[in-house]
Structures are given as structure tokens and as C-alpha cells.
N, C-alpha and C positions, 0 to 999 in steps of 0.2 A: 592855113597859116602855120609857117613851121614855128615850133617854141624852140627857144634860147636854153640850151640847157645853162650855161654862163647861168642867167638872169634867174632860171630857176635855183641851182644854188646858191646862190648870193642871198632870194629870198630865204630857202632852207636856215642858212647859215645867222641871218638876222635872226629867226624866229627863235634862234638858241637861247636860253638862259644866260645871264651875266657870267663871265669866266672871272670877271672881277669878283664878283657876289660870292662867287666858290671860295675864291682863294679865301675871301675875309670872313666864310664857314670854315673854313679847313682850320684857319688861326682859331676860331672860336673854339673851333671842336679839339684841337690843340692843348688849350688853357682849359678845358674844363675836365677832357677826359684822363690826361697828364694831374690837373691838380686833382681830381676824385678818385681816383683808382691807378693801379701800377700796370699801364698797357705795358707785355712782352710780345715786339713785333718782331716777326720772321721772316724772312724770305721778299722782302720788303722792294729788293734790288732784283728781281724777278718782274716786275710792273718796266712794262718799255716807255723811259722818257718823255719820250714825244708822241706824237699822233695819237688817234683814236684809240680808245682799249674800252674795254667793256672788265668794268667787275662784280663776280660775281659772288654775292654773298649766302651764307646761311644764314637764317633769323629765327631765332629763340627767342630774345630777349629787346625789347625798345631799344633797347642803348646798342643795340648792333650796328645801327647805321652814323650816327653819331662818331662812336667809336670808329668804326671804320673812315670816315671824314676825319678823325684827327689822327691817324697815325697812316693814311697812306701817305706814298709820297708827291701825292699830284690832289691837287683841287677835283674834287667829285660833285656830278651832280647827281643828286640822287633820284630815282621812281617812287615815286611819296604820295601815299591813299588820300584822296582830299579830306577823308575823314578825319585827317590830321592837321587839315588846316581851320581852327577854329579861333575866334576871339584875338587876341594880338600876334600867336605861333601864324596865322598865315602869312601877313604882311613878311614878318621876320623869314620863315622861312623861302617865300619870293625873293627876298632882298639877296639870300647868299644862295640863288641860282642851284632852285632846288626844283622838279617837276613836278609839278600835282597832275594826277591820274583819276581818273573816273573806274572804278572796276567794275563799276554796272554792265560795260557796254564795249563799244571800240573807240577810243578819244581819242578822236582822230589829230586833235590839238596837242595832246602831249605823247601823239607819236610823233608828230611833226615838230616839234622845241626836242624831243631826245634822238630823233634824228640829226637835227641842228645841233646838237652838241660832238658829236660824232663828225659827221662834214666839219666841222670846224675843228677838230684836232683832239678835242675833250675829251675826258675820261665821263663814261656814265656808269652810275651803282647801278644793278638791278640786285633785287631778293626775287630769284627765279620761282620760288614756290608759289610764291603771290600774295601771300597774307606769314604772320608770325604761327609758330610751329614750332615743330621736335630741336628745327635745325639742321634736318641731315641728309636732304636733298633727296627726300623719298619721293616723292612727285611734284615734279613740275610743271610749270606752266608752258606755253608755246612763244610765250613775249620776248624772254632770252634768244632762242635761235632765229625770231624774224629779225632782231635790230641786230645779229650776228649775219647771218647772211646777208642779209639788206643792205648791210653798210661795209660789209668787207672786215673789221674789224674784229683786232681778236680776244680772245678771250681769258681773264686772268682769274682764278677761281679762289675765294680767301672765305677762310673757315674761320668764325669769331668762337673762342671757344672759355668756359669760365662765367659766363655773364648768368648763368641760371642756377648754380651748384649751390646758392646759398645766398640770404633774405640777406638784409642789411638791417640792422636795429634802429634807427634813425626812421628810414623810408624802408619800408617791406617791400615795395616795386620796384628796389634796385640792388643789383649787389651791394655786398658792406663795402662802405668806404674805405678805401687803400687795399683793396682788395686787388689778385692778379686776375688782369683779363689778356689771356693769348689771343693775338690775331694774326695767321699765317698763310700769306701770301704763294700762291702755289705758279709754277708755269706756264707762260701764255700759251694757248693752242688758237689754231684757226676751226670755227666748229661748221662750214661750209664743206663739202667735200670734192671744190676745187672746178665746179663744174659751173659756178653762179646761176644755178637754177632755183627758182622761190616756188613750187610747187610742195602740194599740201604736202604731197610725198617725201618731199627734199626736207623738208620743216620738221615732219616725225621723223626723220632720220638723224637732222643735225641736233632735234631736241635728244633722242635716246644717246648721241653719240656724246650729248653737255653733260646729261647725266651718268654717262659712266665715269666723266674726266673728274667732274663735282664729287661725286663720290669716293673714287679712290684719291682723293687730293683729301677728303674731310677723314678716312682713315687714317694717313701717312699725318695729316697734322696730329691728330691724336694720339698716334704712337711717339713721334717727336714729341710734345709737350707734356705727354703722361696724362691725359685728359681721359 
């Protein structure tokens, strides 16, 4: 029996996360990272409008992805450890179409909802490294260049820079309030090399090619912002 691709992505496309839910994250992330801290965003008009993108972030600090959700220019949904879905923050973070991931294993559910975000036009965060770190895109993971190849979709690499330099007296686990956090949006690339092949080979290739773009994007923001 031949399968429908139509019907298969229709299903893909359903199983996305709410785009409504993002946007009304984006506003949240908006109001809180705007009223707590002085975001200076860059290169902001670099993120292509419409369709699919993939961004890519560096993570230091918790409020990276937050952060990032209020000052891009498009509703994001983010790759989010389920470890972070605990007591009332799950529901909330379901609600504004956000993906919980299993990093035990291969979840195959929330590769299928961030796929579905992609099919359907959306922007998805990944922190390519896979867990919080230096920030500086010293090893990655391989999750980045499969839903890059996979989905055609390219790739926008944004460096959160600021968010570790210094404790806040209030809360120690946040920068000081009204404090600058640079976030700077670098060049979409395509990280496929044209040929739409998903083999292991092609996957260590597009990932070593993420991380040389990741990296010299996180240098050039730093000499730009003085960081």
C-alpha cells in the first residue's frame, strides 16, 4: 500500500507545538527580559522572516533561552530537557509551544513535534551543545545537523553574551537586574552540503561544518560587543 506523503505531512505538521503558544511565550519573554535586564540585540534582521530556520544558540546561563524567546524576531520554539518540566513550569511551558526532550535516549516524540515545527514554517531554538556550559560551541552534539539536514532548513547561529559575567545581589542565579545582556544574531547558512544525503557520514560532516560557522559567529559577536 503506497503512503500519502500529503497525509504524512499533514500528520508531521499537526503534531507541532502551538505557533499560537509561542507567540504568547515570545510576549511573555518580552515583558520580563525587557523589564529585568537591558537586552542589546544585533543583527536581529539577519533571521529570514518566513519559513523554517533553525536557531542556534550558545548556553551559559538559564536565561539564555528565555532571553532569546524575547528578543528574537519570530516566536521560537524551544528543545527543552524534561528535567525542566517540573510542578506548575510544565504545563506553562506546553502551553507557549515549547518541546520537552528526553536526553536519555532518542525521543522519537520530540523529534517528530520539532520536526513538525519546521514543516510547518516555524522557527526552532536548539542549544546545539545539549546541556548548559562555557557557551562557546566547543562540542556539539549531532541533533543540530540532523533537523538541519532533515528538514532543509537553514541555519541562524546567535551568541547570548553577558548573562554569566556577574551574580545579581537579589537572586545569585541571575545576572544583576538591569544589567546588559548582548544577544547577536549571526547569518543564515545552509549546514547540508547540497547533496540531501543523511548518512552518518554526511551528519559528521554537516555537524563539523555547524561548528566552524558557530564558532567564528561567537568570535566576531565578541569582538563586536566588547565581550
Amino acid at each position: 500500500m503506497r503512503r500519502d506523503p500529503g497525509r504524512r505531512a499533514a500528520r508531521q505538521v499537526s503534531a507541532a507545538p502551538s505557533p499560537r503558544g509561542a507567540a504568547v511565550g515570545r510576549r511573555i519573554g518580552i515583558g520580563l527580559m525587557y523589564g529585568l535586564w537591558k537586552p542589546r540585540v544585533l543583527g536581529a534582521w539577519k533571521v529570514p522572516a518566513s519559513g523554517p530556520v533553525i536557531l542556534a544558540v550558545n548556553h551559559a546561563h538559564n536565561i539564555d533561552g528565555p532571553m532569546v524567546m524575547g528578543t528574537a524576531p519570530r516566536p521560537t520554539h524551544f528543545l527543552i530537557k524534561k528535567e525542566a518540566y517540573v510542578g506548575p513550569l510544565g504545563p506553562f511551558l506546553e502551553g507557549i509551544g515549547q518541546v520537552k526532550v528526553d536526553r536519555a535516549g532518542t525521543d522519537r516524540t520530540a523529534i517528530t513535534r520539532a520536526l513538525g515545527v519546521l514543516e510547518n514554517g516555524g522557527a526552532l531554538g536548539i542549544f546545539p551543545e545539549g546541556t548548559r556550559g562555557e557557551g562557546d560551541f566547543a562540542s556539539l552534539r549531532a541533533g543540530l545537523a540532523y533537523f538541519a539536514v532533515r528538514s532543509g532548513a537553514p541555519v541562524v547561529p546567535v551568541a547570548v553574551l553577558g548573562s554569566t559575567e556577574a551574580k545579581g545581589r537579589l537572586v545569585k542565579g541571575l545576572p544583576p537586574l538591569r544589567s546588559r545582556v548582548d544577544v547577536v544574531f549571526g547569518s543564515a547558512f545552509d549546514a547540508g552540503d547540497g547533496t540531501g544525503r543523511r548518512t552518518r557520514t554526511a551528519l559528521d560532516e554537516a555537524t563539523a561544518r555547524i561548528q566552524g560557522r558557530l564558532t567564528a559567529h561567537l568570535a566576531d559577536a565578541k569582538r563586536l560587543t566588547g565581550r
